[in-house]
N, C-alpha and C positions, 0 to 999 in steps of 0.2 A: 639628357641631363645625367650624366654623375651620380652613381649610387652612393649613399653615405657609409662609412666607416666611419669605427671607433675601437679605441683598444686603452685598457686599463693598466698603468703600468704602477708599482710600486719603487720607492724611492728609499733604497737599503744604503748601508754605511755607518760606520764609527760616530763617534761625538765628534765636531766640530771639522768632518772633512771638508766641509762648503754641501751638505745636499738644499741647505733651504737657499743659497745664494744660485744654486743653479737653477733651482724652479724660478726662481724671481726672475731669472734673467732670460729663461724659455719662454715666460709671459709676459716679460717686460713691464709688470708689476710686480709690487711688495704683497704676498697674500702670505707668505709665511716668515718668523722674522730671522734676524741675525744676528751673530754677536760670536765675540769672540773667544768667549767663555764656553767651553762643551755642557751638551744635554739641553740646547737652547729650547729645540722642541718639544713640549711635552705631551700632544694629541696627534693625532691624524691630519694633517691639512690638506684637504683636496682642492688642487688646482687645474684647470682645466684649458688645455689649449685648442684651437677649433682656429682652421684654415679652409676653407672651401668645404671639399665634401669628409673633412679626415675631421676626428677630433679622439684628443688623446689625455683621458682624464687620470693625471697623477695626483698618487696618494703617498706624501712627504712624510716618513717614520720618522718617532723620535732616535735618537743615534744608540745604537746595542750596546749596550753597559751591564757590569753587573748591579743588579739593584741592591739600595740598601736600605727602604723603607715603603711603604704601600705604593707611595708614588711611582717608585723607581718601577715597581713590579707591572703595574700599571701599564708603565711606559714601553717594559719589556713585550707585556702580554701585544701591546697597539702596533709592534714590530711583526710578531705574530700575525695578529689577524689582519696585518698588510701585505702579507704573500698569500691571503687566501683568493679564492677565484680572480686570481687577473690573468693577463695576457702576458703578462713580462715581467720586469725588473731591471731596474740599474743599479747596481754596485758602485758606488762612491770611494772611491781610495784619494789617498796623495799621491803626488809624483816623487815630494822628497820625503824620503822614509826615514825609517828611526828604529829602524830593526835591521838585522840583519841578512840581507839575500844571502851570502855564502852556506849558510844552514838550511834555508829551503824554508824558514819559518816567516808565515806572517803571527803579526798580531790577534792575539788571541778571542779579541771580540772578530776577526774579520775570518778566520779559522773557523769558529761559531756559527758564523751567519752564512759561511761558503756550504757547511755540513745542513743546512736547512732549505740551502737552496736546491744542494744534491737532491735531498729525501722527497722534494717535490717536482724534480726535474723540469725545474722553470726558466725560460727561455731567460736569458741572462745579455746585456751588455755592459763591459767594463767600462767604467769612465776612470779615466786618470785625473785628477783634477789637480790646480794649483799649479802646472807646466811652467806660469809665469814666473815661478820661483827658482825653478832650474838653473842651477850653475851651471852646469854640464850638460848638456841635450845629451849625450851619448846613456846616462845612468837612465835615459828612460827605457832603452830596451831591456835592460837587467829586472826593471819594474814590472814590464809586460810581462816577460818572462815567467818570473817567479808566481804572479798570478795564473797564467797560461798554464803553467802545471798543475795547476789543484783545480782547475775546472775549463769544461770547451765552452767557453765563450760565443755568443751569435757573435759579437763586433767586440774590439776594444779602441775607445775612443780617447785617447787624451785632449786636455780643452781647459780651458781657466773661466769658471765660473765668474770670475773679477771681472776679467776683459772680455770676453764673450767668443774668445779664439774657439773657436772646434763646436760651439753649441750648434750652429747648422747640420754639419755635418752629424752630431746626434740626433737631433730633430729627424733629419733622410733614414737612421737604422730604425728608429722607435717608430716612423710611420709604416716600417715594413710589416710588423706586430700587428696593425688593424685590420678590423673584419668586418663584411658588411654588416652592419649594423644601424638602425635609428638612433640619432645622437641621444642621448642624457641630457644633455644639456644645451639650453638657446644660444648662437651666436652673442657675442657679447659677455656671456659669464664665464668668472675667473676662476671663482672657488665657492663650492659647497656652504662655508664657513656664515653662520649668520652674522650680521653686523656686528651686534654684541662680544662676541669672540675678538674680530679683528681689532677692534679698540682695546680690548683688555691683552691682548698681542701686542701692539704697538706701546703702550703703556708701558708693557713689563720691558720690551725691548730698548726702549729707553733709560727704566732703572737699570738695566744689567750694565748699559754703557756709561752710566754716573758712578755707577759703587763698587765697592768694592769687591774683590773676589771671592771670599766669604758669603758674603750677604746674601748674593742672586740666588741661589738654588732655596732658600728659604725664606722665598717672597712669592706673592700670588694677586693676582687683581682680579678687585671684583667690581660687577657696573651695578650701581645704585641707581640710577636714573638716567635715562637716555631715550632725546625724544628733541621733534624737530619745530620749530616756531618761525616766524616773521618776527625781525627783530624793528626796530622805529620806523624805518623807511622801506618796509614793509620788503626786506630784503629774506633770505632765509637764514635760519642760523639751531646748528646743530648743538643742544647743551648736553651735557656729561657730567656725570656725578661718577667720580671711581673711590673707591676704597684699595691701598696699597696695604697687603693681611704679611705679619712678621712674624716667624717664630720666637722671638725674642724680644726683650725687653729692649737691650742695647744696641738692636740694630733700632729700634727704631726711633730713639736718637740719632740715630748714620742718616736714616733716609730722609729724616725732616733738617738736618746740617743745623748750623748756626744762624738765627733767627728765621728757619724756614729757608735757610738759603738753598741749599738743596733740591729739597723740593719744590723748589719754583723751577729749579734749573731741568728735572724732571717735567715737570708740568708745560714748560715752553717748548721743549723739544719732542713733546707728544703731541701739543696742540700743533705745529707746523707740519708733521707728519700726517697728521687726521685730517689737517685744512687741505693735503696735498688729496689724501686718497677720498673725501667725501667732497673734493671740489667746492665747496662752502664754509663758511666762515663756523669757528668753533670757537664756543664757549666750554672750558675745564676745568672743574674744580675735582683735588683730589686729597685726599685723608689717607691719615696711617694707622693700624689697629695691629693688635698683638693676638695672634691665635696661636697658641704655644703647640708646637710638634703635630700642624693640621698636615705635613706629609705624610703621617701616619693615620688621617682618619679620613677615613671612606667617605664618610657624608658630607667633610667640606673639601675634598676632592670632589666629589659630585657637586657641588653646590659651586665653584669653581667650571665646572662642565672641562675638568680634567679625565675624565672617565670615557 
């Protein structure tokens, strides 16, 4: 029999390179969400992959930004303590840039988080991501490149977290990283994450895709009640109570639209979502409350289980 291995990798990169669309698509589930608005993630989400005797549990950062209120710091600190004790790291970039290779500069959050990777001299694989975008296949050696100079890479993978091109072949560098070890975690689980969390994820990922660009960064769900019943026909059925919390008054006219229209259009696209990942039937109801400037307060961060 097969000794077990395991190796802890963390999941580095900018706002909105695709790092949570590639976890999702390593596990061929949604454990962290998406959207196409940067700083989607705001915690830590561990995901966990487990194939025979390997299992390789990643820990999904929120994207390195500068912060600008408790949350953000927060968010920065979860960046942090996600290069602590692991095995590795993948660095998240794009294929098509928006800087300039001729000066040798990357972007300044990826500058940042290359100098923290230095100072821990942490086994590193480049993922190119977005390749599906490429006009040109040739600008992607100019992209390796310019990475390849600011740090030695174990691997550099390019691959499209959308279409799933190259994730294999990531999967083969990051099983190199493990060590014998007893798994963490049983066959079959995905993520750390308790259930409560994944609803109020899915939720939020929802509003972020109804509203506006403004709005999302100052929204937050909370679960009021959640908890599981036989419904008439003594079938199951999962009910939810959420709370949709807004910094402002006039967002939250936005999020409830005209007669509620809004928020029903929110509320459907969660429950279809939730009926997908608890495989049984969902009842939703959800409310909008006003907590003015809680990015700035610790306790409904905590209370949030943003912390």
């Amino acid at each position: 029999m097969a000794e077990n291995k395991t190796a802890f990798i963390t999941i580095l990169g900018r706002p909105n390179v695709g790092k949570s669309s590639l976890l999702n698509k390593i596990l061929g589930q949604k454990v962290s969400i998406v959207s196409d608005k940067p700083q989607t993630t705001r915690t830590r989400i561990m995901g966990v992959y487990t194939k025979a005797e390997d299992q390789i549990v990643f820990i999904d950062t929120p994207g390195f930004h500068k912060p600008r209120n408790t949350l953000g710091e927060k968010m920065i600190k979860a960046v942090g303590e996600g290069m602590t004790d692991v095995d590795g790291a993948v660095l998240v970039v794009e294929a098509s840039t928006k800087f300039n290779l001729e000066e040798g500069k990357l972007p300044a959050a990826e500058e940042a988080l290359l100098e923290h990777i230095s100072k821990r001299n942490l086994k590193t694989v480049l993922v190119i991501n977005k390749i599906d975008m490429l006009t040109e296949k040739s600008d992607l050696l100019s992209v390796i490149t310019a990475y390849t100079n600011k740090y030695n890479f174990a691997a550099v993978v390019p691959l499209s977290a959308k279409t799933g091109d190259g994730v294999e072949f990531l999967l083969e560098e990051l099983l190199k990283f493990t060590k014998p070890s007893a798994h963490f975690f049983e066959d079959g689980v995905l993520s750390d994450q308790p259930d409560s969390v994944m609803v109020s994820e899915i939720i939020r990922e929802k509003a972020l895709y109804r509203l506006d660009k403004e709005i999302p960064h100052g929204i937050a769900v909370g679960i009021d009640r959640f908890f599981e019943r036989d419904d008439a026909n003594g079938e199951p059925i999962i009910e939810i109570y959420a709370t949709i919390y807004t910094e402002r008054d006039s967002h939250k006219g936005i999020i409830i639209g005209k007669n509620g229209a809004m928020l029903k259009r929110i509320g459907i696209d969660s429950r279809f979502e939730l009926e997908k990942f608890f495989g049984t039937k969902v009842l939703l109801q959800l409310w909008v409350k006003v907590k003015k400037d809680w990015r700035n307060s610790v306790s409904l961060i905590h209370n949030f289980g943003l912390d």
